[in-house]
C-alpha positions in Angstrom: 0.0 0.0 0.0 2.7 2.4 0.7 4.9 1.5 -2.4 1.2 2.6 -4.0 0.9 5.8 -2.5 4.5 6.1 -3.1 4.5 6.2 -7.0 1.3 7.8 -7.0 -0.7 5.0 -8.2 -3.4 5.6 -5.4 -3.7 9.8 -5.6 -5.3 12.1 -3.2 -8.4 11.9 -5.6 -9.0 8.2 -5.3 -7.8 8.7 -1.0 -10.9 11.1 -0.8 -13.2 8.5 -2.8 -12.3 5.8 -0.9 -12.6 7.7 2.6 -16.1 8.8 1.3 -16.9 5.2 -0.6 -16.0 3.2 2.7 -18.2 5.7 4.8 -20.7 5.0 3.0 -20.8 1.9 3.5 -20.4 1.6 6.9 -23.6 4.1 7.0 -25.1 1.3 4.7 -24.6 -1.8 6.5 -25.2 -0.1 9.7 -28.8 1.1 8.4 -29.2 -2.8 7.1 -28.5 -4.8 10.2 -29.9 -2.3 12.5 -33.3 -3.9 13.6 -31.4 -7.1 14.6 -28.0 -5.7 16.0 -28.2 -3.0 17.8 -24.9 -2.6 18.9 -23.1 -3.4 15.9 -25.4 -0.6 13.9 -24.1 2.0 16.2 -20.7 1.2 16.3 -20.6 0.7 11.9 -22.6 4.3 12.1 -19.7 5.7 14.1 -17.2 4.7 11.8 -18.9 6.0 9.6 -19.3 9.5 11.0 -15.7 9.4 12.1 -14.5 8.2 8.4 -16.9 11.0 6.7 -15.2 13.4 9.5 -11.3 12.4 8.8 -11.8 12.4 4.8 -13.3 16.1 4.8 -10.5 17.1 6.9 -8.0 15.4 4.7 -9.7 17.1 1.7 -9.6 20.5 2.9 -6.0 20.5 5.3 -3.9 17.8 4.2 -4.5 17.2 0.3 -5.9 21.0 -0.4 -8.7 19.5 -2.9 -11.8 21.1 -0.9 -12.4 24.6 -1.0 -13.2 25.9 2.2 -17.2 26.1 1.5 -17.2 22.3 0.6 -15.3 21.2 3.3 -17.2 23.4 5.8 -20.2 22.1 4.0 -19.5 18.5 4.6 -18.6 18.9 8.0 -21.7 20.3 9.1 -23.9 17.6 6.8 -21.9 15.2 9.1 -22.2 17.0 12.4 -26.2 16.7 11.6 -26.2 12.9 10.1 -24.7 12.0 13.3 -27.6 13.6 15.5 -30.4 12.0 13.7 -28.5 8.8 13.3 -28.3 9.4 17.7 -31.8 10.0 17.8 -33.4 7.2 15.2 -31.3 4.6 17.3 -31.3 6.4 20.8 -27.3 6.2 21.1 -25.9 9.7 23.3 -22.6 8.3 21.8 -23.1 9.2 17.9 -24.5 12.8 19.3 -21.7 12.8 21.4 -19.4 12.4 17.8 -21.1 14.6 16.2 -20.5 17.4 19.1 -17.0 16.3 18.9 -16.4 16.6 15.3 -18.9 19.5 14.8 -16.8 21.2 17.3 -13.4 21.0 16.4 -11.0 24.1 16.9 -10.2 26.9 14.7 -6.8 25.6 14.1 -8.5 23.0 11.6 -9.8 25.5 9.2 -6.5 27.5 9.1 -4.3 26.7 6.4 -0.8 24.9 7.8 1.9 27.0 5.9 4.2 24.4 3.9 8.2 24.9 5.2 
């Protein structure tokens, strides 16, 4: 994987798409199984908060492919998935991410100057 990411085989395009695609899916699967597993639904719905969290931030700080309106846009989409995903399976904890993440300091919207 690193010898991928190395020679550029995997770019910051497909990264972003894959953060995204695997979210997704987590959000997916966690909406399927969640009448008969409970506890498994909330934790795949946290990962996938989390993973939709990390990839925006990536986007926007590390990779500088989000413009500040998208990212900002996709953190607060997040930030409010995560409180109706708390309240249609009565789990404080995904709120409690999305506080978290909906949260985060100033110092992750300022650009990093490059040395």
């Amino acid at each position: 994987l690193k010898l991928s990411f190395d020679r550029g085989w995997i770019t910051p395009v497909l990264r972003l798409g894959a953060g995204f695609g695997a979210g997704g899916l987590f959000l997916f699967l966690g909406w399927r199984l969640g009448p008969t597993r409970r506890m498994l639904e909330q934790a795949l719905s946290g990962g996938a908060i989390a993973l939709f969290y990390l990839t925006g931030f990536a986007g926007f700080q590390l990779y500088d492919l989000l413009p500040f309106w998208v990212a900002f846009s996709l953190m607060t989409a997040t930030t409010v998935l995560s409180i109706l995903l708390s309240e249609r399976q009565d789990s404080p904890i995904l709120a409690m991410i999305g506080v978290a993440g909906g949260s985060r300091p100033r110092s992750c919207w300022t650009r990093v100057p490059e040395m």
